[in-house]
Structure formats: structure tokens, C-alpha cells
C-alpha positions as CSV (number, residue, x, y, z in Angstrom):
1,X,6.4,20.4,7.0
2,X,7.4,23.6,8.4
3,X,6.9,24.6,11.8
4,X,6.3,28.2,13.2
5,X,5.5,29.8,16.6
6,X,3.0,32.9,17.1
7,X,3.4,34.7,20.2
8,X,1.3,37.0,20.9
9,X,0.3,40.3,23.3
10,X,-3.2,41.7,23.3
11,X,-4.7,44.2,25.7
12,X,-7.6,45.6,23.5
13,X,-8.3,41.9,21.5
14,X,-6.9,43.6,17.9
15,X,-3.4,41.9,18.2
16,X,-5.1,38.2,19.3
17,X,-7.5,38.6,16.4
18,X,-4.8,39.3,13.8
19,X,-3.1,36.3,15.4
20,X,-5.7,34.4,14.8
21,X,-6.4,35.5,11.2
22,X,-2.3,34.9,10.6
23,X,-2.5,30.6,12.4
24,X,-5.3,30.3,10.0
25,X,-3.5,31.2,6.7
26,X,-0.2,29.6,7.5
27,X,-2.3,26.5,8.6
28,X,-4.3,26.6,5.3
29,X,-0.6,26.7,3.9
30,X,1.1,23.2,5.2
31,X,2.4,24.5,8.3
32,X,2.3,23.1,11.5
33,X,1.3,26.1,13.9
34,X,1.4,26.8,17.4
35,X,-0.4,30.0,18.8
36,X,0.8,31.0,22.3
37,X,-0.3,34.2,24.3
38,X,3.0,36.6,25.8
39,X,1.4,35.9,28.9
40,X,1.8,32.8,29.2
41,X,5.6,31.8,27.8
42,X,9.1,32.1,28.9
43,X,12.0,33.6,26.3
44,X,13.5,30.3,27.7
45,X,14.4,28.3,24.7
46,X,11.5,29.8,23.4
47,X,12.1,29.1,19.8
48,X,13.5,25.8,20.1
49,X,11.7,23.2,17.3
50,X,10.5,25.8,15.2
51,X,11.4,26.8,11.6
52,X,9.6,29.9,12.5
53,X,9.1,32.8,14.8
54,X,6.0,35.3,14.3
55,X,5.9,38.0,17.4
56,X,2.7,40.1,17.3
57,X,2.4,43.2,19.5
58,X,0.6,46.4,20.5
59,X,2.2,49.6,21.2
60,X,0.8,52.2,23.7
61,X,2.3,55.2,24.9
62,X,2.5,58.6,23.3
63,X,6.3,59.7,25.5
64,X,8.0,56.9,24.5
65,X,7.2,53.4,22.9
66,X,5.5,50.9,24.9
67,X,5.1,48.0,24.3
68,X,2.1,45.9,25.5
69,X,2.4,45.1,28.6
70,X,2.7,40.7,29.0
71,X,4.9,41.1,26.0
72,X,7.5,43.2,28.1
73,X,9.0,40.1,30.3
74,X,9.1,38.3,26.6
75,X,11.0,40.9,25.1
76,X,13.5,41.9,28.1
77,X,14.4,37.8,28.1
78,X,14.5,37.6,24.0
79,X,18.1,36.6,24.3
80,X,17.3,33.7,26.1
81,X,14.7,32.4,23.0
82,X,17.7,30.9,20.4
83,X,16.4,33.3,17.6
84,X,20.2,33.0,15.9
85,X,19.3,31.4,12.1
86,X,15.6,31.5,13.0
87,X,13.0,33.0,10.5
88,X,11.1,35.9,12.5
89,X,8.3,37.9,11.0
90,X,6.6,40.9,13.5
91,X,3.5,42.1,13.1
92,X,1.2,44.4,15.4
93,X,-1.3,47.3,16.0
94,X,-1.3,50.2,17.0
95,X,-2.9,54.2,16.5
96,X,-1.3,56.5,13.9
97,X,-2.1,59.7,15.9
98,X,0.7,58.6,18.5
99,X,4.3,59.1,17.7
100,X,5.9,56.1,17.8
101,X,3.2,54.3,15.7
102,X,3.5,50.7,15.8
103,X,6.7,51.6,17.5
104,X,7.2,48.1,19.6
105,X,6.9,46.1,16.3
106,X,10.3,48.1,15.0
107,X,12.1,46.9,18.7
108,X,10.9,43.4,18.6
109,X,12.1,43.2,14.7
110,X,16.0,45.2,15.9
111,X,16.2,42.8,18.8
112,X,15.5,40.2,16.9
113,X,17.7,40.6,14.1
114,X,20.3,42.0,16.5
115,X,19.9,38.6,18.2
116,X,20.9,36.8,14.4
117,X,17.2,35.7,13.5
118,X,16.3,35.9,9.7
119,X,13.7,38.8,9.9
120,X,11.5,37.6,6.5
121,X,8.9,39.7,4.9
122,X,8.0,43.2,5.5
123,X,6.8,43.8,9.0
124,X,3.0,44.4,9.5
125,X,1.5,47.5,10.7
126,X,-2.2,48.2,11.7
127,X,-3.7,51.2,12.5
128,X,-6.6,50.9,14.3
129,X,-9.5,47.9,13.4
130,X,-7.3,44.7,11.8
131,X,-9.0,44.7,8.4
132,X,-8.8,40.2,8.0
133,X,-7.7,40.9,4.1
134,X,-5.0,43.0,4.7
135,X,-3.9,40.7,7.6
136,X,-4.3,38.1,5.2
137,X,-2.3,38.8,2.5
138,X,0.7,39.6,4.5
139,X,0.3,36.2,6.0
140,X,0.4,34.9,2.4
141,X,3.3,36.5,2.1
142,X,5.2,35.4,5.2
143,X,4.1,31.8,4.5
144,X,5.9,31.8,1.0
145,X,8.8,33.0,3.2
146,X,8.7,29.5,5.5
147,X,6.9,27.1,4.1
């Protein structure tokens, strides 16, 4: 059985939900899942015992991207996680009025893959309300990816 981490950071509730939404379908799928809130990990080894990565974040901030705010720490430490040969998929929400749409999903995915994970599927971006079938399709897909 494959095992696979969700990390997430919500301000608004949208990013939790689609977290949510995404533990359910891999669940449903074999895996053995662990859902964790940004605010309350350390990059520390973060990824150790998983098969898996999934990173879900928010993006605020029309001047520059933003991302949400417990997810910051997470992201400044990601070298610290031991992402090298991991399978990370990113995923988050965000307003398509702003400039950098979605913008903090593209860092955490460069970081990432900059940091030797395995960046599977197509990243997931949400404008606005997560809409649960569109959410869950893409988990479909990222769970063909690492089961």
C-alpha cells in the first residue's frame, strides 16, 4: 500500500476543503493517507515514510505572489523535507483577477522539483469556489500516479 502526505494552508477554508475532497479519493483508492495542516508541521524530515507528497496552497497578493501565510515557514524550510525521489503533486486556489494566479502553487512545484522530487500529474488550479468534481478528478488522476 502506498503512502502519501497532504499538507495543507488555508486562510479562507477553500484549500482545507479541496484537501479534504483529495484524502478522500486517494483513500477510496488503497492509499494510506495522512492530512496535516501547514501550521502545524516542520520541513524537518517532513517527507520521511511516504511514497507521496501532495502540498495544497492559496496565493494572495496582487504585487507579488504570496503565498498563504502558515505555508510560508513550510516552504522557506522545504529543503529540509527529503523531497529528492519523492512523488509531489501541488494543488491550490486562488482568484483569476490577480496577476500571479495561483502563483504559490507554480513556487511550491519549482522548489520542489528543484529539490529532486518527482512532480506527477498536472498541477491543480482553482479559481475561486473548489467545484468537489473537478477536485475530484484530478485526484483520480494523481492517485493512478502513486498508487
Amino acid at each position: 500500500m502506498s503512502k502519501a502526505l497532504i499538507v495543507f494552508g488555508s486562510t479562507t477554508g477553500n484549500t482545507e476543503n479541496v484537501s479534504e475532497t483529495v484524502e478522500k479519493v486517494l483513500k477510496d483508492g488503497g492509499v494510506d493517507v495522512t492530512l496535516k495542516n501547514a501550521a502545524d508541521v516542520s520541513a524537518q524530515g517532513l517527507a520521511e515514510g511516504y511514497d507521496a507528497v501532495l502540498f495544497g496552497c492559496s496565493t494572495w497578493g496582487d504585487d507579488e505572489v504570496e503565498l498563504q501565510e502558515d505555508f510560508i515557514p513550510l516552504y522557506e524550510d522545504l529543503d529540509k523535507a527529503g523531497l529528492s525521489g519523492k512523488k509531489v503533486a501541488v494543488y491550490g486556489c486562488g482568484d483569476s483577477s490577480y496577476t500571479h494566479f495561483c502563483g504559490a502553487v507554480d513556487a511550491i512545484e519549482e522548489k520542489s522539483s528543484e529539490l529532486g522530487a518527482k512532480i506527477v500529474g498536472a498541477p491543480l488550479k482553482i479559481d475561486g469556489d473548489p467545484d468537489d468534481g473537478e477536485v475530484g478528478d484530478w485526484a483520480k488522476l494523481i492517485l493512478a500516479d502513486i498508487a
